[in-house]
N, C-alpha and C positions, 0 to 999 in steps of 0.2 A: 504493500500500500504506500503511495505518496506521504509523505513528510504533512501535517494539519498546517497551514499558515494562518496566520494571523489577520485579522483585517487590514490592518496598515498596511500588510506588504503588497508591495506594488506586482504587477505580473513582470514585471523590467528586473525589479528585485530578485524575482525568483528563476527567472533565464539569467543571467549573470552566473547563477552561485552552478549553473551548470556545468560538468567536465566535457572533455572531449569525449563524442563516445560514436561506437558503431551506428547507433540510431541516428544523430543528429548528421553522420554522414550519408547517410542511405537518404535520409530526406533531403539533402542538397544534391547529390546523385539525380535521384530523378526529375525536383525542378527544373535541374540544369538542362536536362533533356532539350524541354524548350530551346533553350540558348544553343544549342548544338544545331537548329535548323536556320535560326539568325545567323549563324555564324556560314553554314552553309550557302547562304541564301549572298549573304558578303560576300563569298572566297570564289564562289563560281562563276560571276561578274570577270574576273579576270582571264580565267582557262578557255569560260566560254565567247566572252567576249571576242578574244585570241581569235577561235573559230571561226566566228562569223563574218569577220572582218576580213580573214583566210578565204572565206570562203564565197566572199564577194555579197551574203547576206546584207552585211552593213560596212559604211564606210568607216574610215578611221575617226572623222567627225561623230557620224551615228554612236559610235560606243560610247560617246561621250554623253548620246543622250539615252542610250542604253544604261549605264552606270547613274547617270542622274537622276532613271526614272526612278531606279529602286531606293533610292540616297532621300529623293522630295515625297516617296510615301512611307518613309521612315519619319520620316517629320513629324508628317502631320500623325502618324500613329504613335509615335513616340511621345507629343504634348498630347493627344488627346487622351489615350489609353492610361498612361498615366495619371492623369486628374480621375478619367472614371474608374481607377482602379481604388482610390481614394474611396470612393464612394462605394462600390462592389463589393469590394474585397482584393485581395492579392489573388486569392483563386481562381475567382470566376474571370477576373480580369485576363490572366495568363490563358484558360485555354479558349476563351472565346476569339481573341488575338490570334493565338496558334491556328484556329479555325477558319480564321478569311485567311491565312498566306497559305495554308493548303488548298483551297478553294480554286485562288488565281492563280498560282501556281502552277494547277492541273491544265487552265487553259493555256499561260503562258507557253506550258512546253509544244502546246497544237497552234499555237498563232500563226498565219498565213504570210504575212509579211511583219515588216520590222516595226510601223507601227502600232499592230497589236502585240507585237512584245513589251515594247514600253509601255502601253496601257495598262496590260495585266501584271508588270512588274511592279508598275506604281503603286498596283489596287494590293498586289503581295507582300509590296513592303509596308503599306501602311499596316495589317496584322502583325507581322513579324518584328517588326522595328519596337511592337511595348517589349518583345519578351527581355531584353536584357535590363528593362529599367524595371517591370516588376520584379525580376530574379533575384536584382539587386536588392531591392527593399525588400523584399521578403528574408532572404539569408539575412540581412543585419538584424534583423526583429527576431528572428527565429534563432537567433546563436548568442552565448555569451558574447558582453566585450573584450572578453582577453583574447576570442580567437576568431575576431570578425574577419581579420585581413587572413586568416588562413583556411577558413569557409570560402571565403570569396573567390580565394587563387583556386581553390578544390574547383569548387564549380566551373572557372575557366579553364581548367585542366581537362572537365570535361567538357565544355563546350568545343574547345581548339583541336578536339579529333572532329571535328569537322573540316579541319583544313586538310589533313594528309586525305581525308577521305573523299571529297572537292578533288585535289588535285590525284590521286589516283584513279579515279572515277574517269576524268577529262583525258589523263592519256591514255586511259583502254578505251573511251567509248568516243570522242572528239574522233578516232580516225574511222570509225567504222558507218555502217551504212544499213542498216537491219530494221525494215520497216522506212524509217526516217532518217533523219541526220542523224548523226549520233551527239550534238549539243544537245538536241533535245530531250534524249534521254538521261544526261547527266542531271538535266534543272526536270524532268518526271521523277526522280529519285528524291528529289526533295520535299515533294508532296507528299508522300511517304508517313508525313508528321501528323498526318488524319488518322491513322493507323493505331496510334498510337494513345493518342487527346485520352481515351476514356480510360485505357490503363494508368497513364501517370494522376488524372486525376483521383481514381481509388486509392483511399486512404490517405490522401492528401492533406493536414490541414489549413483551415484557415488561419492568418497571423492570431495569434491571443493579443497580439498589442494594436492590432486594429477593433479586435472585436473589442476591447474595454477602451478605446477611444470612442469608439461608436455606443457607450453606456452599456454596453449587453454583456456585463460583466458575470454574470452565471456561462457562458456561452466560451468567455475567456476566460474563468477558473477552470471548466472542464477539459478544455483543446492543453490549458497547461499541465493540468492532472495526469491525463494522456502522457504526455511528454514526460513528466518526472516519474511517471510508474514504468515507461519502457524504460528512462535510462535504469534506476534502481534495480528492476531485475537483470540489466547486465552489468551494472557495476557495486550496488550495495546500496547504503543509504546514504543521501545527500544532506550538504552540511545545511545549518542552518541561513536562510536568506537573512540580509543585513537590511535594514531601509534605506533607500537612496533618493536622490533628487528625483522628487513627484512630478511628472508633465501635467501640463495642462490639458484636462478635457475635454473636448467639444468639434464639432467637424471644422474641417480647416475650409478655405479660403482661398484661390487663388491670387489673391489680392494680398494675405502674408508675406508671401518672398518679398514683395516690393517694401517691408517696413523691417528696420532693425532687431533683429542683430542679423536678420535673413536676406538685408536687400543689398549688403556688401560682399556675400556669397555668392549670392544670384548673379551679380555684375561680371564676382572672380570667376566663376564656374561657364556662364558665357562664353567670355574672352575666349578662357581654357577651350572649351569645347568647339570652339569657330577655328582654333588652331592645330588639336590635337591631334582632327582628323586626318587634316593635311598629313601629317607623319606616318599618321598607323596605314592609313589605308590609299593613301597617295602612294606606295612603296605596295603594298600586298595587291591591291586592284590591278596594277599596272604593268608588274613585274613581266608578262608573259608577254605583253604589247613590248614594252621599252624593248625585250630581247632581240625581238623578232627586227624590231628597228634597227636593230644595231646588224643587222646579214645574218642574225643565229635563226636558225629554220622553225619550224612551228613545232615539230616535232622536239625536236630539241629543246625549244624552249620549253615546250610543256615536262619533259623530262626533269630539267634545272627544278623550275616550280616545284616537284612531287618532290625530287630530294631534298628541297631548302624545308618545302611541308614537313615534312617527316617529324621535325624539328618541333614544332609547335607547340605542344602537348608540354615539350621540358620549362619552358617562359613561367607558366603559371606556377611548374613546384618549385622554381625559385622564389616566386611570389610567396607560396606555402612557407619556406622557410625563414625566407627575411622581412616579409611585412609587418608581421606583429614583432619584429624586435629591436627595430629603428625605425624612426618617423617616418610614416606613410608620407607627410609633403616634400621629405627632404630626400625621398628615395626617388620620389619623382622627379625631381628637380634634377637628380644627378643620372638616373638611366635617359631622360630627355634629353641631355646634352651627350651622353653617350652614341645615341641615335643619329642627333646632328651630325655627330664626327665620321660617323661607322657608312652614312648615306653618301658623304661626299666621297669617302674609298670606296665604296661600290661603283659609283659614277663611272672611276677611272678603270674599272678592271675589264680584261680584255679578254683574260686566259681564265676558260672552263673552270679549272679545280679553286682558282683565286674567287671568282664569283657567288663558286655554290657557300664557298668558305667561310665570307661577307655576307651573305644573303641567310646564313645559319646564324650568326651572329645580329644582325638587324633582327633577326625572326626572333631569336630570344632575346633579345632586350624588349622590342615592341611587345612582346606576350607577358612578362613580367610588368612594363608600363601597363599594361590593359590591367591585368590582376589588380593592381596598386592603384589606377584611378577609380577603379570601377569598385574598391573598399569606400576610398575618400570620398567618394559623392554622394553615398548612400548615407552618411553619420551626418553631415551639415544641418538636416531637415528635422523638427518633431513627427512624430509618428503621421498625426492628421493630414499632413501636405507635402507627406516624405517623398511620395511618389510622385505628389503634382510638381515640386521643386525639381526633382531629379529628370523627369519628365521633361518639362519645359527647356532646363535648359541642358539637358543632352541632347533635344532635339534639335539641339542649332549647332551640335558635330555633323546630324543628317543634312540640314539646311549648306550647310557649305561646302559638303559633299559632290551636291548639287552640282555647281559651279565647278569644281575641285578639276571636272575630266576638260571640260573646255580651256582652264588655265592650262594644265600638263599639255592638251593637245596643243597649243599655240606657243608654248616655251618649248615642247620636244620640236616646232619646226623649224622656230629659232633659233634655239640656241643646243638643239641635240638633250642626250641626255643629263649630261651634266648641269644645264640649266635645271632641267626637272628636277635635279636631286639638292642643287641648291635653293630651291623653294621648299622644298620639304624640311631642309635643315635650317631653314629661317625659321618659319612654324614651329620648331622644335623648342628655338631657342625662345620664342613668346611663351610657350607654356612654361618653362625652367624661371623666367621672370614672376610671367602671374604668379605660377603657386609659391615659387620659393619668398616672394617679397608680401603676398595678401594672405596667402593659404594659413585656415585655424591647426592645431596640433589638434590630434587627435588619438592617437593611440594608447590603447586602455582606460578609455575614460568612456564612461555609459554614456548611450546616447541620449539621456535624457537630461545629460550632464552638459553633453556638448551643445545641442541645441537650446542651451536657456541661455548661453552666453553669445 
């Protein structure tokens, strides 16, 4: 049986005093899932892209509004889903999301010409694009704070087997011809996540720190009761919960972020996220195009991509291991400028095994960046508007996305690729400013702690 609490104790109080245990990983495990199709839904843009443009489908311009479509309905699905996750739930919110990007999806992969690719891409990314901003707000709420940043990297560990699987996927089936193209059936495999929606949601819960924001505090003693009886019978009994800084209750507001101590976040987290993108996915979207530009074949290029993928998976257990034991803002600050450095040697490399070698090194640093911001964003917010903060303005990484393929395309004609890579390492070095000169500290302090200040 659960430990009896007390009235006072808060449900925050009583997650805190929790250890790391098999259960609390099995339950980040399968939310993650979700994120393993967003992440798909990312990483195929680049192999299949490659393809199409290969394949006279679409021109080198067209990719760019290929890449945009799926980037401007992450947008709008990222603030909107967000706020009504606020309101929903974190559950209902995740699989009803996952629900329209399998949908359009299925059509994208039958679309007839290139402009019903970008329409049903756009319609896919707007489902797809809440799953990483609920995933996030749900893990922080659902895990102590001593082991948020190692929750968080777990979950992108398994989201980022979607990259080796993306680019393994693109060079067995990009060359083939069975039925249809074979792009098509690389982005058919990612519908896939319909298949799925009704098993992850069994046994699912809902956050306990949403339901006692939302007054229904019988609703969020038992989801936590839940939780403290599975870990207790695999690890013993749990110590006593301590009282910590009480939040505030009541439904939040989009109109919060914009008022202190939240509307200086709001601004840093912006900025961040209008620049971050440029780096993370300016470099991974692109990779197989810039190759091809440079006289490396399609084929080959797609090969490069599978082996730098491979890679992807290890970024996040760095994240696992060093997030929570040095400043999440000061980690970021120093892998972002790492990035910077490591893009501009990429630029210049010419010889195969120097490429993949750089391109292994970007790949882990960017995957450990993603682990580490994707902690930090999720603690700024109180519970009520965690998601609509995180939401809003992670959506303007999607927002600039947008844009993101028309700029590369007009600096790859000018000025080749080393221009492109010196944009990405500018953008790099804007986020290493914002966070390291505005960013709050945050490691091991609850978030009920963080967000009053």
């Amino acid at each position: 049986m659960a430990t009896q609490i007390q009235p006072s104790i808060s449900i925050a109080d009583r997650m805190n005093r929790l250890p790391p245990s098999r259960y609390l990983a099995r339950l980040v495990a399968r939310v993650s899932t979700g994120g393993f199709f967003e992440f798909y839904e990312l990483f195929l843009a680049g192999a299949v892209g490659a393809a199409m443009v290969h394949t006279k489908f679409i021109s080198v311009s067209g990719l760019a509004y290929f890449i945009g479509a799926g980037f401007l309905g992450m947008f709008f699905g990222t603030s909107i889903f967000g706020n009504i996750s606020d309101k929903i739930g974190r559950r209902n919110g995740y699989v009803y999301s996952l629900l329209i990007y399998s949908f359009f999806t299925v059509l994208m992969a039958f679309s007839p010409n290139a402009l019903w690719v970008d329409i049903f891409r756009l319609c896919a990314g707007f489902g797809v694009g809440a799953q990483l901003v609920i995933i996030d707000t749900y893990i922080s709420e659902m895990t102590p704070s001593s082991k948020r940043g190692y929750y968080i990297a777990f979950s992108q560990f398994i989201t980022y087997w979607a990259v080796p699987v993306v680019a393994f996927l693109s060079y067995t089936l990009v060359p083939t011809h069975f039925l249809m193209a074979g792009w098509r059936w690389v982005v058919l495999v990612g519908a896939l996540g319909s298949v799925l929606i009704w098993w992850i949601r069994i046994g699912l819960p809902e956050s306990p720190r949403w339901y006692e924001n939302q007054g229904q505090q019988a609703k969020a003693n038992a989801v936590m009761t839940q939780i403290e009886t599975a870990i207790e019978r695999e690890q013993g009994p749990l110590p006593d919960p301590h009282p910590g800084v009480e939040e505030v209750e009541g439904k939040g507001r989009f109109e919060e972020i914009w008022v202190p101590p939240y509307r200086s976040r709001t601004i840093m987290l912006l900025v961040f996220n209008l620049f971050q993108t440029i780096g993370f996915y300016g470099f991974a979207a692109w990779v197989p195009t810039l190759l091809v530009s440079e006289g490396i074949t399609l084929l080959h290029s797609l090969l490069y991509t599978f082996v730098i993928a491979l890679f992807n998976p290890i970024g996040p257990i760095i994240g696992m291991i060093m997030s929570d034991r040095w400043q999440r803002k000061w980690q970021i600050v120093v892998v972002a400028l790492a990035i910077a450095t490591f893009g501009i040697i990429f630029s210049l490399m010419r010889i195969p095994a120097l490429i993949i070698v750089v391109g292994i090194i970007i790949t882990l640093l960017n995957n450990w960046f993603s682990s580490l911001f994707h902690s930090y964003q999720a603690e700024l917010y109180p519970t009520r508007i965690r998601a609509t903060g995180v939401g809003f303005t992670y959506s303007w990484s999607r927002l600039s996305s947008v844009f993101i393929g028309f700029i590369i395309v007009a600096l790859l004609k000018a000025f080749g690729i080393v221009g492109v890579f010196a944009f990405i390492s500018f953008a790099m070095l804007v986020v290493a400013i914002v966070i390291g000169g505005f960013g709050p500290y945050t490691n091991r302090r609850n978030l009920e702690e963080i967000s009053s200040r």
